[in-house]
N, C-alpha and C positions, 0 to 999 in steps of 0.2 A: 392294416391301414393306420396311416397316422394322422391326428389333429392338432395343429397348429397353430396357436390363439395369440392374439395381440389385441389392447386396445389403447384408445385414444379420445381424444375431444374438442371439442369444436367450440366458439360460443353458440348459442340455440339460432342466433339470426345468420349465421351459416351452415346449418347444420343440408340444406339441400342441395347449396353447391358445392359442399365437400363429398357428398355422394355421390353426384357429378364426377367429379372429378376421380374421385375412386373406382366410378367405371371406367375411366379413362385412362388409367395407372393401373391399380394393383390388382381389380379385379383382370382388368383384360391380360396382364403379366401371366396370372393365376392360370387364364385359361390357355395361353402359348406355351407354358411349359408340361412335358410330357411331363406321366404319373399325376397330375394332379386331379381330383375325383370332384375337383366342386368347392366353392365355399359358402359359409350362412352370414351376411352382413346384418350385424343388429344394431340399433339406434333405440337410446331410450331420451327425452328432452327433462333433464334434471335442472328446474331452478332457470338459470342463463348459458346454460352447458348441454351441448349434446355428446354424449359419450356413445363410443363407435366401440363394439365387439367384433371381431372378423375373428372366426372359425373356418380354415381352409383344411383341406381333407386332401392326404398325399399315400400313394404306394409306399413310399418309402423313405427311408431319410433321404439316398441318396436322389431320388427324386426333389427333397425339397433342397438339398443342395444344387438342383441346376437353378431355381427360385434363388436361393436366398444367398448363393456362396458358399467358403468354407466352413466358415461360423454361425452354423445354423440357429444358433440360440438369438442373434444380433438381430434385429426387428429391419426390416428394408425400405429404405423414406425414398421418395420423390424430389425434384427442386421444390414445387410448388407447398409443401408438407408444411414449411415455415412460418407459411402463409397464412393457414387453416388452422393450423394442431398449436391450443394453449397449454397443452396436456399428452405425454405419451408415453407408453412402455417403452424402451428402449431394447430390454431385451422379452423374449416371444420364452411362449411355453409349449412345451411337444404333448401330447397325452397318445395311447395308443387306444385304439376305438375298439371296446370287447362287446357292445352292441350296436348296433344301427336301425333304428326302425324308425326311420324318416319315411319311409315309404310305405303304405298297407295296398296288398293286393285285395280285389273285389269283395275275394270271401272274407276276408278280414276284417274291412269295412261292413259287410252288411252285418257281421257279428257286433261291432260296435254299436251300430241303430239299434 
């Protein structure tokens, strides 16, 4: 599995309908294209800036090539991006995933408590 990180930023007073709208755009792109496992959207409100982390989680490269194109390193904007984004990667970063433990099953959890 591969992760695929980009980020970006907002001013803070539109930090909720850029979220919006990134359900509307890249998450929903994310979840059309086959191989893609999922992504984590993080928002943290710095000062007058909302800064956007998206971590999308893919089978494969060639997976995030039907996302992203041939140039998979190149970050993928919408029309509206212009609008929103004072701040952005331009180019995305690949990492491959050697754990995952986003998810605990029951027993796992109860050993946690």
């Amino acid at each position: 599995m591969i992760a695929r990180s980009w980020r970006g930023a907002t001013r803070a007073q539109d930090a909720d309908k850029y979220l919006e709208y990134l359900h509307q755009t890249g998450f929903a792109e994310y979840r059309k294209t086959a191989g893609n496992r999922g992504v984590l959207g993080l928002r943290r409100i710095v000062k007058d800036r909302a800064e956007f982390l998206l971590i999308s989680l893919w089978d494969s490269r060639e997976s995030i090539r039907q996302f992203a194109g041939d140039d998979i390193d190149t970050a993928v904007f919408y029309p509206d991006d212009d609008r929103f984004l004072v701040e952005r990667d331009e180019q995305v970063s690949h990492y491959e995933v050697v754990f995952d433990g986003t998810t605990l099953d029951q027993e796992s959890a109860e050993a946690v408590d």
